[in-house]
Each structure stands twice: as structure tokens, then as C-alpha cells.
C-alpha positions as CSV (number, residue, x, y, z in Angstrom):
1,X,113.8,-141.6,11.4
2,X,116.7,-140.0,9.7
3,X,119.4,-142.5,8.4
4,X,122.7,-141.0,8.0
5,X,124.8,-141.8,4.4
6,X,128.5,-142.3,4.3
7,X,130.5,-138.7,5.6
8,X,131.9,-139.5,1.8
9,X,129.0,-138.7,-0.1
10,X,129.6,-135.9,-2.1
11,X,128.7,-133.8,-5.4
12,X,125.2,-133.6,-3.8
13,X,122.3,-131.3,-5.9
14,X,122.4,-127.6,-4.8
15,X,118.0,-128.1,-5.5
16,X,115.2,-130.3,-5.7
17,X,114.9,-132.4,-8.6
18,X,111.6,-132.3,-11.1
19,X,109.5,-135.4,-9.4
20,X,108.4,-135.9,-12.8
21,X,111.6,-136.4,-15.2
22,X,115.3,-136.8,-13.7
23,X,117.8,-139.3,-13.3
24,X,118.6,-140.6,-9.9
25,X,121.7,-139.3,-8.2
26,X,124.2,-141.8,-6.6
27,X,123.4,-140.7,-3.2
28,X,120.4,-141.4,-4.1
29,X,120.5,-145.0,-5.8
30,X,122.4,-145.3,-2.0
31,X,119.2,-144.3,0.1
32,X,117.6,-147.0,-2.2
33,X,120.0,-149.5,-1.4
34,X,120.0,-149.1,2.4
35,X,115.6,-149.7,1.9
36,X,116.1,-152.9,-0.1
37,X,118.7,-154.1,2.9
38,X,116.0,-153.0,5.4
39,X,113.2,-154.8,3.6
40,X,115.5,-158.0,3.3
41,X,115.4,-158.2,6.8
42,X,112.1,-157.2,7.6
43,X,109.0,-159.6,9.4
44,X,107.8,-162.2,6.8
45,X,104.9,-160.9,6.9
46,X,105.7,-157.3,6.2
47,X,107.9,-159.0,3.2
48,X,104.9,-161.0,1.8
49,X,102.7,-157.6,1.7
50,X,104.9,-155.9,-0.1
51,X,105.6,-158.3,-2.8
52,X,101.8,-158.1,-3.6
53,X,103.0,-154.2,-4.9
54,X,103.7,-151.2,-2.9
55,X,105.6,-148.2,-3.4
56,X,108.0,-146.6,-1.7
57,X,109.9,-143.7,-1.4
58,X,113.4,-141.5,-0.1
59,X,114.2,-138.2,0.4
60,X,118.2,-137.2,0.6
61,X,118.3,-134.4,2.9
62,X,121.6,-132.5,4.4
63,X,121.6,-131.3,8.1
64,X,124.0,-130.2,10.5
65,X,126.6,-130.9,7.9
66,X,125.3,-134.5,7.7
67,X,123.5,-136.1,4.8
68,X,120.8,-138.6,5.3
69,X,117.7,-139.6,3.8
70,X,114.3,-140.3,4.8
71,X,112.5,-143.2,3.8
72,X,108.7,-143.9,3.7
73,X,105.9,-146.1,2.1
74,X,102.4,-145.1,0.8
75,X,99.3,-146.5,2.3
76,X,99.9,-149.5,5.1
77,X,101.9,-152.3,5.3
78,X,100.3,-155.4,7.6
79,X,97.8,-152.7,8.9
80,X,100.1,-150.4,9.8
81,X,101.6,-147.1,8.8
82,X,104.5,-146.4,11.8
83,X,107.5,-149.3,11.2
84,X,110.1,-148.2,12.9
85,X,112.1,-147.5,9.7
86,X,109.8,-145.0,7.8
87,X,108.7,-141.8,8.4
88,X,105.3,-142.4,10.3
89,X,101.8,-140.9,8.0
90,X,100.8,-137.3,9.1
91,X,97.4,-139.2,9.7
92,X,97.1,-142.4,11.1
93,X,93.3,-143.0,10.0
94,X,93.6,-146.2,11.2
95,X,94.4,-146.0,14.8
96,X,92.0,-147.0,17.2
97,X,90.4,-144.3,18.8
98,X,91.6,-141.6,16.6
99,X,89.7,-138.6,14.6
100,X,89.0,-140.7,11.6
101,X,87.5,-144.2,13.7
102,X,85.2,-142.3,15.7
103,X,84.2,-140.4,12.4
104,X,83.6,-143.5,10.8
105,X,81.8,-144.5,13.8
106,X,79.6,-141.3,13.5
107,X,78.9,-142.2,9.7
108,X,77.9,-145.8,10.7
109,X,75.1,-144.9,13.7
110,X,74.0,-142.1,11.0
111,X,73.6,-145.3,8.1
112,X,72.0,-146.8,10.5
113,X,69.2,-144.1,11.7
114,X,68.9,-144.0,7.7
115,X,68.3,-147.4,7.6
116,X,65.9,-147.9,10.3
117,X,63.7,-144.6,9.2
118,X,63.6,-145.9,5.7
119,X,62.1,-149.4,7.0
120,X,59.9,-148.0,9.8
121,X,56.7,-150.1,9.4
122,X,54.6,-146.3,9.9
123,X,56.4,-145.1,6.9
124,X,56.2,-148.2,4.6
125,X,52.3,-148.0,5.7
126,X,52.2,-144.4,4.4
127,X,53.9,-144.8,1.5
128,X,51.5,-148.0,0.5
129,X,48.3,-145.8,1.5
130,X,49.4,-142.8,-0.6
131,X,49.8,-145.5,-3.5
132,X,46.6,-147.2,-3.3
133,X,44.7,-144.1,-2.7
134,X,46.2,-142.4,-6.1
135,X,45.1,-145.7,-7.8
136,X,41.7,-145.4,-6.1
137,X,41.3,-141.9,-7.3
138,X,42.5,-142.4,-10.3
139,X,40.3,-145.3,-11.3
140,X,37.0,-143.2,-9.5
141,X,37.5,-140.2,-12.1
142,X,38.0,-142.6,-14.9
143,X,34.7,-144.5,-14.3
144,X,32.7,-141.4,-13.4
145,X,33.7,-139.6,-16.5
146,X,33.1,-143.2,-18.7
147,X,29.7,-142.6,-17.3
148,X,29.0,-139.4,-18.0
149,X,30.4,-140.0,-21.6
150,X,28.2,-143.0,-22.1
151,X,24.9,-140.9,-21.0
152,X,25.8,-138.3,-23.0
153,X,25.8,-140.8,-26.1
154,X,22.5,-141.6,-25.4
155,X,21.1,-138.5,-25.0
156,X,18.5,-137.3,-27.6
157,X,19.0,-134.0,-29.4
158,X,16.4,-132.2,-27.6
159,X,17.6,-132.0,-23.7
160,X,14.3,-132.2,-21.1
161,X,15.0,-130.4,-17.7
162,X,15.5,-134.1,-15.9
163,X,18.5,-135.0,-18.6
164,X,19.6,-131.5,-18.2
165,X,19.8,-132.0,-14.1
166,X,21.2,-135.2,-14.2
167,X,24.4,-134.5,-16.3
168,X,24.9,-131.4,-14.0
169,X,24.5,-133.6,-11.2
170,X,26.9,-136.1,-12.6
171,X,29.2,-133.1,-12.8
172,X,28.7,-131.4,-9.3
173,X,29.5,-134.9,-8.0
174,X,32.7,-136.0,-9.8
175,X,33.8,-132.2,-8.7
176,X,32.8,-132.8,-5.0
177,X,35.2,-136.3,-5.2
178,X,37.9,-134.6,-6.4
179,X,37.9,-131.9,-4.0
180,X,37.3,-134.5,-1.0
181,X,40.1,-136.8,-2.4
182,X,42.5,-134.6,-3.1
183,X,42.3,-133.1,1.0
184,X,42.5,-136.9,1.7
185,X,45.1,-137.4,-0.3
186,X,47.3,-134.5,0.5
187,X,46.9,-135.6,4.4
188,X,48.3,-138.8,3.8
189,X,51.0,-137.6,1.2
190,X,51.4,-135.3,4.7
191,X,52.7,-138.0,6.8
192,X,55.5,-139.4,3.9
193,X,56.7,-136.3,3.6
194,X,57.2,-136.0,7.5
195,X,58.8,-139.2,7.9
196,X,61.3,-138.3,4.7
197,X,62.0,-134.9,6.0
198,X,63.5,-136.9,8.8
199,X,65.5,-139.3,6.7
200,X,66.6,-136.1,4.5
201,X,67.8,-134.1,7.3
202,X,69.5,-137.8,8.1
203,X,71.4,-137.9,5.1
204,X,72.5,-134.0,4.6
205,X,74.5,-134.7,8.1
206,X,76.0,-137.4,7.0
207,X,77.2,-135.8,3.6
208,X,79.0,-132.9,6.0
209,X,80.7,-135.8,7.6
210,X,81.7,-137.5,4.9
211,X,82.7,-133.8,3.7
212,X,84.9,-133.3,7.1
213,X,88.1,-135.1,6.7
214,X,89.3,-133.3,4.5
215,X,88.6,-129.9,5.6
216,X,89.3,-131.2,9.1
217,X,91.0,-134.3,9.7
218,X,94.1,-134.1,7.7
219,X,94.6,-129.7,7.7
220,X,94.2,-130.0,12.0
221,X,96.2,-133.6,12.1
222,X,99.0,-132.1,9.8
223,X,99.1,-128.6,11.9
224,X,99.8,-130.5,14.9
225,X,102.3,-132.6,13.9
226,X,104.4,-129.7,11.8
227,X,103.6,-127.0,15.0
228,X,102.6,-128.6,18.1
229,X,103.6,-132.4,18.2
230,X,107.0,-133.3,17.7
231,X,110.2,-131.0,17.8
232,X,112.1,-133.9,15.5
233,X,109.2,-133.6,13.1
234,X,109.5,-129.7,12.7
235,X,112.9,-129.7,12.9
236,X,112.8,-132.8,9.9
237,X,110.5,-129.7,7.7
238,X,112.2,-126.6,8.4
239,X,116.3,-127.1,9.0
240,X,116.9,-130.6,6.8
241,X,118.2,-129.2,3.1
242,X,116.3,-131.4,0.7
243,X,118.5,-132.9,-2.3
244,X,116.7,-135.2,-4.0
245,X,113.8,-138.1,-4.1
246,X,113.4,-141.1,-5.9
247,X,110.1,-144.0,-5.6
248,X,110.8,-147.4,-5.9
249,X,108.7,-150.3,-6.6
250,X,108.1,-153.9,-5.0
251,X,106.3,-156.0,-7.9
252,X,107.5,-159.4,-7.1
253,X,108.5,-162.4,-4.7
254,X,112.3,-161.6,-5.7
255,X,111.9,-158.0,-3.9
256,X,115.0,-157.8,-1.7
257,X,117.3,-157.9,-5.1
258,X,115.3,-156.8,-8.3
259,X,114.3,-153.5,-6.1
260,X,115.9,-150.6,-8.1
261,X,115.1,-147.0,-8.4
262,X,112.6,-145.3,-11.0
263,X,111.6,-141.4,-12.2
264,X,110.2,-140.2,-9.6
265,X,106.1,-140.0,-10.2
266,X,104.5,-138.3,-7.0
């Protein structure tokens, strides 16, 4: 993982550069060097990846009175983020097996509960039977009320007892329908509201998974490896002096020659 530079390097930064505005070192450009050789020599099919863009990266570091540098890429190369070269990712999300497949398995069967609830022929039934039954109601109350306002037009000026009981009779029973349709209503508005309970209580897990790798995945992943994994990888954080780092660029089929060194950007 570390590769050692020439024991005559020298005039080597006493700190870290600014990431963000600096001018590469020769040690540096050196460390770059050595990754162009290494891509130059790489699979053909790690070579034809990486002239579609990617970036990568080197850290100088001084330990044990040697200097090296670290080298690594961003993202995956071929599907992979461990060549033998590079400093391996904290989180391999992509190995099988591994936290963040069998969390995207969990997210899947969840989509898929969703998916099945949402077309469940008892709730598309409800959902249609609430529908109607608001149109039915709807159009009921309109018609009864046309009624009443089209007797009422007729009606002389001088009410007799039988006009006087039929428009309160018209009234008592457009009040009883709306009472009895409304209970009727509400029981099937009942069962929708069951069936997307379900489906809510559905999605509010899956937004805590999709919430959990980054609480999770990548603070317990990156505690293991620094504490618990590897004694080369907590040995590469806490007794390699870092110099200096510099990203570099693949853009193009001529990769191997045009690679040079950049600001760094991270």
C-alpha cells in the first residue's frame, strides 16, 4: 500500500498543503509519475475505464525515516474499489454480502411490500367505492335541493298546512340522507385509510433505511478499519507524517502520457 520514493528525496514540506490553492512539490509530481507508470501497465480493461474520466489521487507521507506516498482513486474502477495498488475504500458498498447489499436488499423487499399494498385489488376496490359513493352523494343532495327549489317557485304566497308539511318533509328527508350517507361513507373511507396506514407505516421504515448509511454504515465501517481491522491501516493514520497531496486527472485515450498533476480540489 505504501510505495517508497527515492532515499534522495529531499526539501520535503514541514505541513500539509491548502487542498484548495498550492503548487505541486517535486516529490510530489514523483508520486504522480510512479501512478501514470502503474496505469501504463495496468489490465486493458482497467485502462479503457479510466480513459472515460476518473480522478485520482497521492498522499506523500514520511515514516520510519522513509518517504512514500499513498495512491488512491475515487469511486470504482471495472467494479472494483481494492486494486492492489491503491489504498482500498473505507467502505466497500459494493461487496457482496456486505452492510450496504443487504441494506439495499432490505430497501428492495420494503419497495416491494409498497408496491404490492398499493395494487392490492381490496384496496383499489375501496378506493373506487369511496369515489363513487362521494359522486353518488353528491349528485343526491344536488337533485333533492333542485327539488325543493323548484316547489318552492311554485308555491303561492299564502302557505296551506299540506305545502307547509311537504317542504318540511322535503327537508327532514334530505337531512336523514345526509346523516345516513355520511356513516356510510365514513365506513368505507374507514377501510382506505386502514389499508394506507399500512403502506405509510411501509414507507416511514424505509425512509430510516435509506436514512441509515450514513449514520451507520460509513461512521461503524470507518471505526473498524481505523481501531479494530487492520494494524497497517492504523498505523498508515496515526505514525505516517503527511507532506503533501495532489489529484490528477484521466480525460483521454492518451492517458499513460498526458497524465500530469493539478491544484488539488478535494
Amino acid at each position: 500500500m505504501l510505495h517508497l520514493l527515492p532515499s534522495t528525496t529531499t526539501h520535503l514540506p514541514t505541513t500539509l498543503n491548502n487542498p484548495f490553492y498550492y503548487s505541486p512539490t517535486p516529490v510530489c509530481r514523483e508520486a504522480v509519475e510512479r501512478v501514470k507508470q502503474w496505469i501504463a501497465k495496468a489490465p486493458i480493461s482497467f485502462q479503457q475505464e479510466v480513459e472515460q474520466g476518473k480522478m485520482f489521487g497521492v498522499l506523500v507521507v514520511e515514516t520510519q525515516g522513509k518517504i512514500g506516498f499513498l495512491a488512491g482513486y475515487s469511486g470504482q474502477i471495472c467494479g472494483r474499489s481494492d486494486w492492489d495498488y491503491f489504498v482500498p475504500a473505507v467502505v466497500d458498498y459494493l461487496q457482496d454480502g456486505g452492510y450496504f447489499k443487504r441494506h439495499e436488499a432490505d430497501i428492495t423487499l420494503l419497495n416491494q411490500r409498497i408496491a404490492a399494498l398499493t395494487t392490492r385489488e381490496s384496496y383499489v376496490q375501496s378506493r373506487h367505492d369511496v369515489a363513487a359513493l362521494q359522486t353518488e352523494i353528491t349528485q343526491h343532495i344536488a337533485a333533492a335541493q333542485a327539488q325543493m327549489q323548484q316547489e318552492k317557485a311554485q308555491r303561492p304566497a299564502v302557505l296551506t298546512p299540506e305545502l307547509i308539511r311537504r317542504s318540511q318533509f322535503l327537508k327532514a328527508e334530505l337531512h336523514r340522507y345526509k346523516v345516513q350517507s355520511k356513516a356510510a361513507l365514513a365506513e368505507k373511507q374507514a377501510l382506505v385509510a386502514a389499508h394506507e396506514a399500512e403502506i405509510a407505516a411501509l414507507k416511514a421504515k424505509r425512509k430510516r433505511h435509506e436514512r441509515r448509511p450514513c449514520s451507520n454504515g460509513y461512521s461503524s465501517s470507518l471505526c473498524y478499519a481505523i481501531i479494530g481491522a487492520s494494524a497497517a491501516t492504523c498505523s498508515t493514520f496515526s505514525t505516517h507524517k503527511c507532506h503533501q497531496q495532489v489529484v490528477v486527472s484521466v480525460a483521454n485515450h492518451a492517458c499513460c502520457t498526458t497524465l500530469s498533476p493539478t491544484s488539488c480540489a478535494l
